[in-house]
DRENVEXMI-676312 format. One record per residue (C-alpha): residue number from 1; residue in one letter; chain; x, y, z. Coordinates in nm, 2 decimals, m for minus. Last residue first. Layout:
pos NUM	code a	unit A	x X	y Y	z Z
...
END
This chain:
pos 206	code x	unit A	x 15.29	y 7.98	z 1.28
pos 205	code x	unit A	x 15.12	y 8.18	z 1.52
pos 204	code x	unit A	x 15.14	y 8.51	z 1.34
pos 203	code x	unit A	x 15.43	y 8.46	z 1.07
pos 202	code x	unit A	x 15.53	y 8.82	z 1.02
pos 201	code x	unit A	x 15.92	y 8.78	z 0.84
pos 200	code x	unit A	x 15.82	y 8.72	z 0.49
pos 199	code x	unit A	x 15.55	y 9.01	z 0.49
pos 198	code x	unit A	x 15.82	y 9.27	z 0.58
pos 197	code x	unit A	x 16.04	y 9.12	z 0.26
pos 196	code x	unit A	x 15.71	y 9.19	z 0.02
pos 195	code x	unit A	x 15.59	y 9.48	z 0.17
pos 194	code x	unit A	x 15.21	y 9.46	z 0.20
pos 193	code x	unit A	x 15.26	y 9.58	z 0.55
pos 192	code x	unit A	x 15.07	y 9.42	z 0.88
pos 191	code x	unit A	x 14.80	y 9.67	z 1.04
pos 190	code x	unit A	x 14.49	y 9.43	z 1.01
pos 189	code x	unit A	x 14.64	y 9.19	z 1.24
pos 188	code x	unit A	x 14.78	y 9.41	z 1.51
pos 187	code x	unit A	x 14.48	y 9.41	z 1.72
pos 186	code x	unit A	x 14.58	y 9.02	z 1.76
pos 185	code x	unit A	x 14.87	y 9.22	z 1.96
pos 184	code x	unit A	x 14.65	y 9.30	z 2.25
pos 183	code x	unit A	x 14.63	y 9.64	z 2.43
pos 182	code x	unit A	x 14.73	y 9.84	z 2.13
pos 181	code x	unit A	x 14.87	y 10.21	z 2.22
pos 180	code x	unit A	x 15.02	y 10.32	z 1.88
pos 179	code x	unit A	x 15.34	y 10.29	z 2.07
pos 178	code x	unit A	x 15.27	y 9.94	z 2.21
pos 177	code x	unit A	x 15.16	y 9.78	z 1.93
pos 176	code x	unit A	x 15.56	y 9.90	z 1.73
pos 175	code x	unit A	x 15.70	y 9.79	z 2.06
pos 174	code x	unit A	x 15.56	y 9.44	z 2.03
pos 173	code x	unit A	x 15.59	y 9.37	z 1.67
pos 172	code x	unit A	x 15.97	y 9.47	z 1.72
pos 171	code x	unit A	x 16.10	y 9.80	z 1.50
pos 170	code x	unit A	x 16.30	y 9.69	z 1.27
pos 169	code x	unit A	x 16.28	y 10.01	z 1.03
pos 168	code x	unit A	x 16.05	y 9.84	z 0.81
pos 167	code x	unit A	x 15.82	y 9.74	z 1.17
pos 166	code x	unit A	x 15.81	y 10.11	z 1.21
pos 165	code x	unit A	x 15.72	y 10.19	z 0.86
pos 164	code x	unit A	x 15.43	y 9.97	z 0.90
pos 163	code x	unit A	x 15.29	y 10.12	z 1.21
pos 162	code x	unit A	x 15.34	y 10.46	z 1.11
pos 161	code x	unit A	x 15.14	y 10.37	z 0.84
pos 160	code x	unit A	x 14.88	y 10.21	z 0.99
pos 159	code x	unit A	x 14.80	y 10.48	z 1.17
pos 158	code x	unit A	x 14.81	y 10.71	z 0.82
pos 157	code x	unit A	x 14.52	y 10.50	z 0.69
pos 156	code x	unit A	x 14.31	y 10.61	z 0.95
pos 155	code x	unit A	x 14.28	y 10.93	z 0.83
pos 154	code x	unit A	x 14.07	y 10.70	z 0.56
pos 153	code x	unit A	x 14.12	y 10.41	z 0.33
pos 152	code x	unit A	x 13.80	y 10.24	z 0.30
pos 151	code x	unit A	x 13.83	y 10.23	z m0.12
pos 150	code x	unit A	x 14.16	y 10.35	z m0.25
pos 149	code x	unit A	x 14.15	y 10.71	z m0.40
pos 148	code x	unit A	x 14.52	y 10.69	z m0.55
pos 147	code x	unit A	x 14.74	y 10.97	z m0.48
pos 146	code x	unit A	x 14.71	y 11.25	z m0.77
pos 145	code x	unit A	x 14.81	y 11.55	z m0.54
pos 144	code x	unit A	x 14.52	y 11.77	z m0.53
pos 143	code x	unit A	x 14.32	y 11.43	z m0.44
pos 142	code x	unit A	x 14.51	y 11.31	z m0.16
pos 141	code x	unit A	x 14.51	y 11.69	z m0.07
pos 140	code x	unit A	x 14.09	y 11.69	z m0.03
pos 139	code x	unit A	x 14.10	y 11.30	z 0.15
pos 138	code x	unit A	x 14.35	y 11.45	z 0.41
pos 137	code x	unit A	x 14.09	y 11.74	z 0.46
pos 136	code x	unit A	x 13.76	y 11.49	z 0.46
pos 135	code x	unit A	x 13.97	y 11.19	z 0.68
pos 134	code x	unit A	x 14.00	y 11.44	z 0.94
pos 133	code x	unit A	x 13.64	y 11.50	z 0.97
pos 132	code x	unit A	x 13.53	y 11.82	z 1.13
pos 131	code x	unit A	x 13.59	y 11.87	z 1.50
pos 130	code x	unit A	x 13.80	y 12.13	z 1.59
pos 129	code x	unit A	x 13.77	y 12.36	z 1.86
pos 128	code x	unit A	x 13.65	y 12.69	z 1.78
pos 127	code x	unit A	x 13.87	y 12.98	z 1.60
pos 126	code x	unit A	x 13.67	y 13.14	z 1.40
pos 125	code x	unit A	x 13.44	y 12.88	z 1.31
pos 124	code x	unit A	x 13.53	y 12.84	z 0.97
pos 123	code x	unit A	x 13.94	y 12.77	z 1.03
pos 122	code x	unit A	x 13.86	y 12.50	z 1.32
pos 121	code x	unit A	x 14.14	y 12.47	z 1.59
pos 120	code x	unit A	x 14.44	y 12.25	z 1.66
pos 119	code x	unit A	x 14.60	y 12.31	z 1.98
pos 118	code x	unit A	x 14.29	y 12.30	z 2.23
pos 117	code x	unit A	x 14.31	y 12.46	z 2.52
pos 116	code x	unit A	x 14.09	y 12.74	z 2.35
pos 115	code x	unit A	x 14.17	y 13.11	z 2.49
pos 114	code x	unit A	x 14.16	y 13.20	z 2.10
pos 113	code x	unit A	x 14.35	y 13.43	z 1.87
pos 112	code x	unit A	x 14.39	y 13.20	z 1.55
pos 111	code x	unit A	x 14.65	y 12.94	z 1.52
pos 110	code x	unit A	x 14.85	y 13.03	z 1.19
pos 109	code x	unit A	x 15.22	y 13.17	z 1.29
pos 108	code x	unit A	x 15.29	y 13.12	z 1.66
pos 107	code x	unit A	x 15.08	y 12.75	z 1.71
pos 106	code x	unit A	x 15.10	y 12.63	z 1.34
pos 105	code x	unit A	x 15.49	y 12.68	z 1.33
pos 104	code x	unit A	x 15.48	y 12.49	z 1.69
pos 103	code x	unit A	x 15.32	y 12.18	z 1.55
pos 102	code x	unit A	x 15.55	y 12.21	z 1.28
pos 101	code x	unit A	x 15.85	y 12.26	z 1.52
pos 100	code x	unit A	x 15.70	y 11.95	z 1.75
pos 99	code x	unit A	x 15.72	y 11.76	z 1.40
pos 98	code x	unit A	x 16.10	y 11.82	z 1.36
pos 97	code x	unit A	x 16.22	y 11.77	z 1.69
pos 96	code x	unit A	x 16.03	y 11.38	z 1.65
pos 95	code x	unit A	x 15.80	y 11.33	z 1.89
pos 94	code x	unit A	x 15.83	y 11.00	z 2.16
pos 93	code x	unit A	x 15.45	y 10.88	z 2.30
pos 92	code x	unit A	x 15.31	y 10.86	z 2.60
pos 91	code x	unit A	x 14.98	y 10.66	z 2.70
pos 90	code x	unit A	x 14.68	y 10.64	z 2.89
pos 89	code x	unit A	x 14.43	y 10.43	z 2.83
pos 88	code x	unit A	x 14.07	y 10.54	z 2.84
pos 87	code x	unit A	x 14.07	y 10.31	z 2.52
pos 86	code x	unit A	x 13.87	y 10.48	z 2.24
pos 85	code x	unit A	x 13.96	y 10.88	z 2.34
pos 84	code x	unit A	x 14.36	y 10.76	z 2.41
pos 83	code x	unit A	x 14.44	y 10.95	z 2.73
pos 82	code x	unit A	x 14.71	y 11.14	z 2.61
pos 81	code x	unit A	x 15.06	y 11.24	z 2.68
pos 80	code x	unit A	x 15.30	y 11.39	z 2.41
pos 79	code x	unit A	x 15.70	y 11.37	z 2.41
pos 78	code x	unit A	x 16.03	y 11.61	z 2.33
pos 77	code x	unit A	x 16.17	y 11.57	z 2.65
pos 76	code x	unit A	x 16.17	y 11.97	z 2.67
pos 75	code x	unit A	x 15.87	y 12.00	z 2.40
pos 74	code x	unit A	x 15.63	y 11.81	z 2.65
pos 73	code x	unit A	x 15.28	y 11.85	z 2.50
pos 72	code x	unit A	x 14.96	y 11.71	z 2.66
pos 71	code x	unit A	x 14.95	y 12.06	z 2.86
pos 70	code x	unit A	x 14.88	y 12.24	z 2.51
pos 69	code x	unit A	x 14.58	y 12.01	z 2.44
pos 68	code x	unit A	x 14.56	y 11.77	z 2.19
pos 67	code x	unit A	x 14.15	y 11.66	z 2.12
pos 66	code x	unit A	x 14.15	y 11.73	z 1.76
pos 65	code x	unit A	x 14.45	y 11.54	z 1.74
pos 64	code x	unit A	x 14.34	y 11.21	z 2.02
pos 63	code x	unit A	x 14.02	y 11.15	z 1.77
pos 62	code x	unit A	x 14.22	y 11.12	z 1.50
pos 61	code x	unit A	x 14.39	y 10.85	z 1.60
pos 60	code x	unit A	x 14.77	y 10.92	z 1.70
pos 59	code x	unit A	x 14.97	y 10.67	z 1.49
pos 58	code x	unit A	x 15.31	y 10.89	z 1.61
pos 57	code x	unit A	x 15.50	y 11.03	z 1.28
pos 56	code x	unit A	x 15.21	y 11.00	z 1.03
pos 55	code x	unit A	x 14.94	y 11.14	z 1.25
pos 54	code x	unit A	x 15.20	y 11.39	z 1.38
pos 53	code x	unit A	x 15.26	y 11.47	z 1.01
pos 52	code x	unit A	x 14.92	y 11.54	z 0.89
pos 51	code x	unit A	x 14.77	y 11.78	z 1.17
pos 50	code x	unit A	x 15.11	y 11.97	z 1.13
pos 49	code x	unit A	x 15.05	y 11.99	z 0.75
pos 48	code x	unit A	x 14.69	y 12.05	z 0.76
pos 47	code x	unit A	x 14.69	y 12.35	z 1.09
pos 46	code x	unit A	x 15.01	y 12.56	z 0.83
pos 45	code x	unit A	x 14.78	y 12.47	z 0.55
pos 44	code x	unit A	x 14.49	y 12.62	z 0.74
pos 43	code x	unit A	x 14.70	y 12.94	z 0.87
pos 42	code x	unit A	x 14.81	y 13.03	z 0.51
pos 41	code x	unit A	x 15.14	y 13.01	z 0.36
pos 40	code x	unit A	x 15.21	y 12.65	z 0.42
pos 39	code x	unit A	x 15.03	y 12.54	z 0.12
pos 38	code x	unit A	x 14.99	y 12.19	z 0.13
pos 37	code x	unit A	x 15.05	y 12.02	z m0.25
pos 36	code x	unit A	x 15.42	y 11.87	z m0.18
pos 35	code x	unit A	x 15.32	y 11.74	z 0.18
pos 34	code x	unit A	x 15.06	y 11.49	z m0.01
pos 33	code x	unit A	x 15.29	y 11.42	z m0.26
pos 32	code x	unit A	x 15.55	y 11.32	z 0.01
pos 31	code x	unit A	x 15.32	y 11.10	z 0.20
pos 30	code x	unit A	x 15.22	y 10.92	z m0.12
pos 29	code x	unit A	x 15.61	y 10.82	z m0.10
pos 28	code x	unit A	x 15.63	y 10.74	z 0.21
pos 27	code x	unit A	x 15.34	y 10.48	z 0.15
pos 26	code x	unit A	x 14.99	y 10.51	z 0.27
pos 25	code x	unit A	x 14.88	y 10.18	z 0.46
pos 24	code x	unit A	x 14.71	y 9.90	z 0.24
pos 23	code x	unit A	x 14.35	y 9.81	z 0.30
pos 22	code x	unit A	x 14.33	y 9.39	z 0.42
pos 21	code x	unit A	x 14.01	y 9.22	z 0.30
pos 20	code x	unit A	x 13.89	y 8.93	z 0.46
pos 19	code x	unit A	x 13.69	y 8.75	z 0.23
pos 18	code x	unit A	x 13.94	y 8.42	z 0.25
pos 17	code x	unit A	x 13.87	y 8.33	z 0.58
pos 16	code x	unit A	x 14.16	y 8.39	z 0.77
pos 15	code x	unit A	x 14.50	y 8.26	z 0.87
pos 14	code x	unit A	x 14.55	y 7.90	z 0.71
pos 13	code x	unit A	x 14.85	y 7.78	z 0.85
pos 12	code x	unit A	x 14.70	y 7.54	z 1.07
pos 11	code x	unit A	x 14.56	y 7.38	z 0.71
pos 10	code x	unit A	x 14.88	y 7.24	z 0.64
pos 9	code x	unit A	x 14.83	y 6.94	z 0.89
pos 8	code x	unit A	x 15.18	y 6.77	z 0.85
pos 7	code x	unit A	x 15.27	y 6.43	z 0.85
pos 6	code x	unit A	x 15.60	y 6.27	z 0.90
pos 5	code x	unit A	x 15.71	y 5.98	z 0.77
pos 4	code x	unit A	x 16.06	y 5.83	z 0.87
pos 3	code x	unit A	x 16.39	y 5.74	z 0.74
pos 2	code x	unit A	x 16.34	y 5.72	z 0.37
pos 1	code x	unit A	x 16.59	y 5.94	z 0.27
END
């Protein structure tokens, strides 16, 4: 209307350089292909599944699963306590009833005889800790399933996918970082959804 002229410096909302390249999370929906292909009838696919889900269902790195310990698991108030392996930070996180009964199918029906106080433990080695590659078993039933191979999506992938899903549900930025133990939400940046309506809604500084 011609009452004033107001200038705007449109390159503030410029948010990286262009070569940043952002992987997508796994979707529910590769999830469920992934669960659909596990066989729960032997002790590894029992160790798989349970291994898979709590990643899904809490962000735990991988790291913090092959390090859970029997004492890190509170079934009464239905939480699990770590100090996270890359932080030193403590934290404790809420656990779905039905991924504590997965974790416990694994313990009474598949966990080999061991005096381990580790939870999940290593098929080959007769029942040593487990340390092989997450990202190699996940990688194996991505595969068995048909989900798309996406380059530098790994175990890791499934962290970001609790973290997306979280925000979906209306979750706040804040508590979503918080759960998957973030000390700074700029840590957040390369966890952000490719959902369409999410994406209208995270603005960063802007």
């Amino acid at each position: 209307h011609n009452i004033g002229n107001i200038k705007l410096d449109f390159g503030k909302m410029v948010t990286g350089p262009k070569n940043v390249r952002l992987i997508p999370a796994y979707n529910p929906e590769e999830i469920e292909k992934i669960f659909s292909v596990i066989n729960t009838c032997t002790s590894k696919g029992l160790r798989d599944k349970a291994i898979i889900v709590l990643a899904f269902a809490t962000g735990l790195r991988s790291n913090d699963i092959c390090n859970l310990k029997f004492e890190n698991i509170d079934y009464k108030n239905e939480t699990i306590s770590v100090v996270q392996s890359k932080t030193k930070q403590p934290l404790v996180l809420p656990v779905p009833p039905t991924v504590l009964n997965d974790i416990a199918d694994y313990i009474l029906y598949g966990r080999p005889v061991s005096d381990s106080e580790y939870i999940f433990l290593s098929v080959k080695k007769s029942g040593g800790n487990l340390k092989s590659n997450l990202g190699s078993i996940l990688n194996n039933y991505c595969e068995k399933a048909g989900v798309q191979k996406i380059t530098g999506r790994s175990f890791h992938g499934l962290r970001k996918a609790f973290f997306t899903e979280s925000i979906k549900a209306g979750v706040p930025v804040d508590l979503a970082s918080e759960m998957i133990g973030h000390q700074d939400l700029k840590e957040d940046k390369a966890y952000y959804s490719f959902d369409e309506e999410t994406n209208a809604f995270v603005a960063g500084d802007f």
